[in-house]
C-alpha positions in Angstrom: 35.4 0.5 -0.8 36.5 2.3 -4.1 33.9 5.3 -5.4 33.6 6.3 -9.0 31.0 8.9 -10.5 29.6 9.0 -13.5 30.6 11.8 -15.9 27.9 12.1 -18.4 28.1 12.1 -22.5 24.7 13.1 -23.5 21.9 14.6 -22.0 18.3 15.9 -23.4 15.5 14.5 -25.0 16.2 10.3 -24.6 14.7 7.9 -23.0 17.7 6.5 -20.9 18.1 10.1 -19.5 17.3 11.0 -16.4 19.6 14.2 -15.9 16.4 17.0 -15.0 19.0 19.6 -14.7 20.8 19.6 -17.9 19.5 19.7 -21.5 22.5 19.5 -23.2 25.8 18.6 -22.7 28.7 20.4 -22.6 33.0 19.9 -22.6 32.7 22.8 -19.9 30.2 21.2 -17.7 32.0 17.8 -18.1 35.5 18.5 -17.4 34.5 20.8 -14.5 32.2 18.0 -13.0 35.1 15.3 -13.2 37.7 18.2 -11.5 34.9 18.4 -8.4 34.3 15.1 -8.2 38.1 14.6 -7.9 38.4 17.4 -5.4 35.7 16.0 -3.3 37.9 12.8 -2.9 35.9 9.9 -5.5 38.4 7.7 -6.2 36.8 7.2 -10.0 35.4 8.8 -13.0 33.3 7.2 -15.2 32.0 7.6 -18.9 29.7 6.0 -20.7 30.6 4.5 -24.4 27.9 5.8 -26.6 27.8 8.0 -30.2 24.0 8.7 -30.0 21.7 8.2 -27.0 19.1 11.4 -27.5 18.6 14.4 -29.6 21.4 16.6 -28.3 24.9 16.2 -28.7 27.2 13.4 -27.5 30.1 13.4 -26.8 32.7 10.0 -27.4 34.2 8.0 -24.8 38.2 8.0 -24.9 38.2 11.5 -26.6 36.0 12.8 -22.9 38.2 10.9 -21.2 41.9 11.4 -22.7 40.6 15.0 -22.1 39.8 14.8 -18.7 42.7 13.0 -18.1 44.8 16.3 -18.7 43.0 18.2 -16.1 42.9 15.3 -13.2 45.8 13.6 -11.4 44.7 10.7 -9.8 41.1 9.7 -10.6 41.2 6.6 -12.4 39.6 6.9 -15.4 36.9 4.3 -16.3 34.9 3.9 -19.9 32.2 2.4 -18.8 31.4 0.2 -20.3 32.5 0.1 -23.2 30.6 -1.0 -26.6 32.8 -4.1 -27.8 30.7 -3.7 -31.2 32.1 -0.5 -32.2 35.8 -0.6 -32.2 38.3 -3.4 -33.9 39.2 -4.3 -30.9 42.8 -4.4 -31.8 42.3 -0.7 -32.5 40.4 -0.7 -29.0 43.8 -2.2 -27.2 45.8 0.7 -28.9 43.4 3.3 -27.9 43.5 1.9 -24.0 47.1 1.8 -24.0 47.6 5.1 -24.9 45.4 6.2 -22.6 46.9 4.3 -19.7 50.3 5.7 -21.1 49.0 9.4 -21.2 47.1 9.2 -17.7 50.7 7.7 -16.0 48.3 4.4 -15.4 45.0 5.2 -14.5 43.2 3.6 -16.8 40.3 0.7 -15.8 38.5 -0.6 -19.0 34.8 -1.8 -18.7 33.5 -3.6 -21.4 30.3 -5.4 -22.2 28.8 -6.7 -25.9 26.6 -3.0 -26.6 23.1 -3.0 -25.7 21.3 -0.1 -27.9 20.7 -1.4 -31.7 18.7 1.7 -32.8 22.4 3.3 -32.2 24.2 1.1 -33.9 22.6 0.8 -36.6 22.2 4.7 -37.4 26.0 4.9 -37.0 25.8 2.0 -39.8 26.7 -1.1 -37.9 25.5 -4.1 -38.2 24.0 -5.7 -35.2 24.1 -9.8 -34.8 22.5 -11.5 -32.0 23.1 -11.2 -28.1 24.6 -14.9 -28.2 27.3 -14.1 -31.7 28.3 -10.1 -29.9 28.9 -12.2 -26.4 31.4 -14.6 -28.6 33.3 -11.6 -30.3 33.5 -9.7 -26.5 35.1 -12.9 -25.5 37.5 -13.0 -27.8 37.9 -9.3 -27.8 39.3 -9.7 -24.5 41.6 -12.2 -25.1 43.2 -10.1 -27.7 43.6 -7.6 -25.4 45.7 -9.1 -23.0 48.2 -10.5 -25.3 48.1 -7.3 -27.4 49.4 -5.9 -24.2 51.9 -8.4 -23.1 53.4 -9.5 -26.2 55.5 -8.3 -28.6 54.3 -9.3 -31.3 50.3 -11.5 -31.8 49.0 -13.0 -34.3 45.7 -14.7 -33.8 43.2 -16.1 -35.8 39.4 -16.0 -34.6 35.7 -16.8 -35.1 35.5 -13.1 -35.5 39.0 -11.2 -35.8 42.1 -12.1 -36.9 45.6 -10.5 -36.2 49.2 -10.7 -38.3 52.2 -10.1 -36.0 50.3 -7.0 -34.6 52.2 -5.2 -32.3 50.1 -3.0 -29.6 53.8 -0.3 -28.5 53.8 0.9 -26.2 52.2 -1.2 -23.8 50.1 -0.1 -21.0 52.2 1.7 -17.8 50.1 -0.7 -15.4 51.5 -4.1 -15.0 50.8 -6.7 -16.5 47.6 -4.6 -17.8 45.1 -2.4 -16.9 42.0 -3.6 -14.8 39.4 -5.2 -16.9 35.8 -5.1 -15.8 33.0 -7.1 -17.8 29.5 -5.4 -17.0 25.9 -7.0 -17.2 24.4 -9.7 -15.7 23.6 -12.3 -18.4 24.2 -16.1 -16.2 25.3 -18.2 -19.5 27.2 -16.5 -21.5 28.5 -12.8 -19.6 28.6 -14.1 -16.1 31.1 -17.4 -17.9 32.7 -14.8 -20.0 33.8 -12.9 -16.1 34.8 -15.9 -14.3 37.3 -16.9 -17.0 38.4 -13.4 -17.8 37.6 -10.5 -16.1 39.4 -8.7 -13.5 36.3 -7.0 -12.2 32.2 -7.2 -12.5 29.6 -4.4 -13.0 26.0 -4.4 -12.7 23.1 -2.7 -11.0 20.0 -4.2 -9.3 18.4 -4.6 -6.0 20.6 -6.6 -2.9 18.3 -9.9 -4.2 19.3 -10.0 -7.7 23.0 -9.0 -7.1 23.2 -11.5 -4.5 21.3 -14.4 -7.0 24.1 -13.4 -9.9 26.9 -13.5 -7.3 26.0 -17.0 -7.0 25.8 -17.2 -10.2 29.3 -15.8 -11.0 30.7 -18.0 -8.4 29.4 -21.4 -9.6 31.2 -20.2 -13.0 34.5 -19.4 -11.1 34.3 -22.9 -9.2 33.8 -24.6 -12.9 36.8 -22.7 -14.4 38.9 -23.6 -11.1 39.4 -19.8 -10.5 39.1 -18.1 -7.2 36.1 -16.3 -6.9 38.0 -14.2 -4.1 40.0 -12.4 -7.4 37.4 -10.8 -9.3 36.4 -7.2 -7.8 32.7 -6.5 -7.3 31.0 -3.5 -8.4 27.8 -1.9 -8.5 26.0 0.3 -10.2 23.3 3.4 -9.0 21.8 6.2 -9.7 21.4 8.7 -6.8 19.8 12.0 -5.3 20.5 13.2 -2.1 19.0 16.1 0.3 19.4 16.6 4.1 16.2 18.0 3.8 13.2 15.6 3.6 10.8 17.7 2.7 13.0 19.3 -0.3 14.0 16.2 -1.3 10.2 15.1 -1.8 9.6 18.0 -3.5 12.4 17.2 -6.2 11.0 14.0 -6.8 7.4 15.4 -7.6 8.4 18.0 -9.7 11.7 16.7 -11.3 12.5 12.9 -10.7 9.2 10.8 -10.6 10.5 7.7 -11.4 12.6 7.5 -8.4 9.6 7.6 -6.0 9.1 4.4 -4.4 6.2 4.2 -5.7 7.2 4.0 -9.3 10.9 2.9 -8.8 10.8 0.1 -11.7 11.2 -3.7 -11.1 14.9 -4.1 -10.7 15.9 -0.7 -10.3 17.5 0.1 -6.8 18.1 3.9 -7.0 20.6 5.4 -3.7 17.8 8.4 -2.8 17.2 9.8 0.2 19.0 11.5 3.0 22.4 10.7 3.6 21.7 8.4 6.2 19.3 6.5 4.0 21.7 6.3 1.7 24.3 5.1 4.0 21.8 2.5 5.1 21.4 1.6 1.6 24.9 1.2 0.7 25.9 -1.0 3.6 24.1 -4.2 2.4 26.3 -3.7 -0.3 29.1 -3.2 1.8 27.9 -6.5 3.7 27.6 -8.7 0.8 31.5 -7.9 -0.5 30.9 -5.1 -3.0 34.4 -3.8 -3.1 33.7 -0.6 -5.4 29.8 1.6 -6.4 29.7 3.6 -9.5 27.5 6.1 -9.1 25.4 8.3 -11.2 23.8 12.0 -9.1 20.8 12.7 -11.4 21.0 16.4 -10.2 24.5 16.9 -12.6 25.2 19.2 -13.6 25.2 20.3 -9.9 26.8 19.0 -6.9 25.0 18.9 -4.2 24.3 15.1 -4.1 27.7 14.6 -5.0 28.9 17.2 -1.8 26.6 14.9 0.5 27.9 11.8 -0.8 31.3 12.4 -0.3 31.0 14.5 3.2 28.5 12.2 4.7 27.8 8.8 3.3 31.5 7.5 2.0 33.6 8.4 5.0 31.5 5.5 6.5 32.6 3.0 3.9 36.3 3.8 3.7 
C-alpha cells in the first residue's frame, strides 16, 4: 500500500475548502508541508490542478510542484488530477516530461475532464458538455503516450491535431510515467480507464467503490485487458486525535461536516483515532486498494499527518 498526501493550492473563503486552520495559502507553508510529509515517510505528494477555487490566492499545479520537486528526493510527485480542459495537451506532455526529467522520474500524472465551470469560464474557457470534455481526455491521453515514445507524431483528432510534433526529451521513466484517470463516471470515465489508464482514483464509501470496481472490471473484460494491471486508488479526507474527547471537540467547533451526523451521502471521511482509522482503512486494504491519497484537514499542521504515519500506515505496509 503506497501513501500520498495532499499538498494544498488554495485555501479561504470557497466552498470546496475544508482547511479550518489556514486562510490563505502560502509557498512557505506548502513546500514545508511537502518536506514533513516526506520526512514522516508518505511515499506521495499530491496537488490539485486548479487557477481559482476561493477568494484567496492559488497557487498552479506544475509550477507548486516543479518547486517542490527541488526540495524533495523521493516523493513522487502527483498533479492530481489534472484539468484536461486547460492545457493543449501536447503542451501538457512537454510540461510532464520535463517534470519527470527534472524530478530524476518521479512523476505520476492524474488526469480527469475538469469539473468546476464557474473556473473555467472566469479564466475565459469555454466549457462543452461532460460527454464532448470525456472525448478530448480520451484522446488527450493517447497523445500522450506517443508524444512520449515517438520521435516524431503527427495525429489528427476530433479535437487536436498534431504535425511531426516532437515531445524531447522524453520522460526518465520507462516507457512513460504512471497515468491515473480519476472519477467515477461508468460510461464514459470508467471505459476511458480500462482502455487506458495505468491507475484509478476516486473517493466514496466501501459500497460505492466496490459497485464502480465492478464497474471498471466489466470494461476491462470488454477491452480484453486484465483488470489485475490497473492500480487502485482512493481518495480521503482525514483528522486524527488520540484523544477522543479533543477530537470531538474539533469537530464541534472547527469541522462540522465531518460528524457522522452530517457526513454527506457519499462522503467517507478517515476521522477518528488512529485505531478507527486503521479500521477504516482496512476494508480498503481488503477490497485491493493498492494506494490512498489523503487529504489532513488540520494543514497547515501536522498532527494528523504525525498519527497517520506513526500509527495507522505501518499496519498497511
Amino acid at each position: 500500500m503506497q501513501f500520498a498526501v495532499n499538498v494544498p493550492t488554495s485555501a479561504g473563503d470557497s466552498v470546496h475548502s475544508q482547511l479550518a486552520f489556514c486562510d490563505g495559502i502560502s509557498w512557505d507553508a506548502q513546500v514545508e508541508f511537502a518536506v514533513t510529509m516526506e520526512g514522516l515517510g508518505f511515499d506521495g505528494v499530491a496537488v490539485p490542478d486548479h487557477v481559482m477555487t476561493g477568494t484567496g490566492p492559488t497557487t498552479e499545479c506544475f509550477v507548486t510542484l516543479a518547486a517542490i520537486a527541488r526540495e524533495t528526493e523521493d516523493v513522487y510527485l502527483y498533479p492530481k488530477t489534472v484539468n484536461n480542459h486547460f492545457r493543449n495537451p501536447a503542451l501538457l506532455a512537454k510540461q510532464a516530461a520535463t517534470l519527470d526529467a527534472v524530478s530524476d522520474g518521479r512523476l505520476k500524472l492524474g488526469m480527469g475532464a475538469g469539473w468546476k465551470e464557474s473556473e473555467a469560464r472566469a479564466y475565459g474557457y469555454d466549457w462543452p458538455d461532460a460527454p464532448t470534455r470525456l472525448r478530448m481526455l480520451e484522446e488527450s491521453i493517447r497523445m500522450l503516450k506517443r508524444l512520449w515514445t515517438e520521435e516524431t507524431v503527427s495525429f489528427d483528432g476530433d479535437y487536436y491535431t498534431l504535425d511531426e510534433a516532437m515531445c524531447q526529451p522524453h520522460p526518465v521513466q520507462d516507457p512513460h510515467p504512471t497515468i491515473m484517470v480519476g472519477g467515477g463516471g461508468e460510461s464514459f470515465t470508467l471505459r476511458i480507464t480500462a482502455q487506458y489508464a495505468d491507475s484509478w482514483n476516486f473517493w466514496g464509501p466501501p459500497e460505492v467503490m466496490q459497485h464502480k470496481l465492478d464497474v471498471l472490471e466489466r470494461h476491462c473484460e470488454g477491452y480484453g485487458r486484465p483488470f489485475e494491471e490497473i492500480e487502485r486508488s482512493w481518495f480521503a479526507r482525514c483528522l486524527i486525535r488520540e484523544d477522543e474527547a479533543e477530537l470531538d471537540a474539533l469537530l464541534d467547533e472547527h469541522f462540522p461536516r465531518f460528524k457522522p451526523e452530517n457526513v454527506a451521502e457519499g462522503e467517507y471521511p478517515l476521522v477518528g483515532t488512529p485505531e478507527q482509522v486503521r479500521e477504516r482503512l482496512a476494508t480498503f486494504v481488503e477490497m485491493g486498494f493498492d494506494e490512498v491519497v489523503v487529504e489532513f484537514v488540520d494543514f497547515p499542521e501536522a498532527t494528523s499527518a504525525e498519527l497517520f504515519a506513526g500509527r495507522v500506515a505501518p499496519a498497511f505496509r
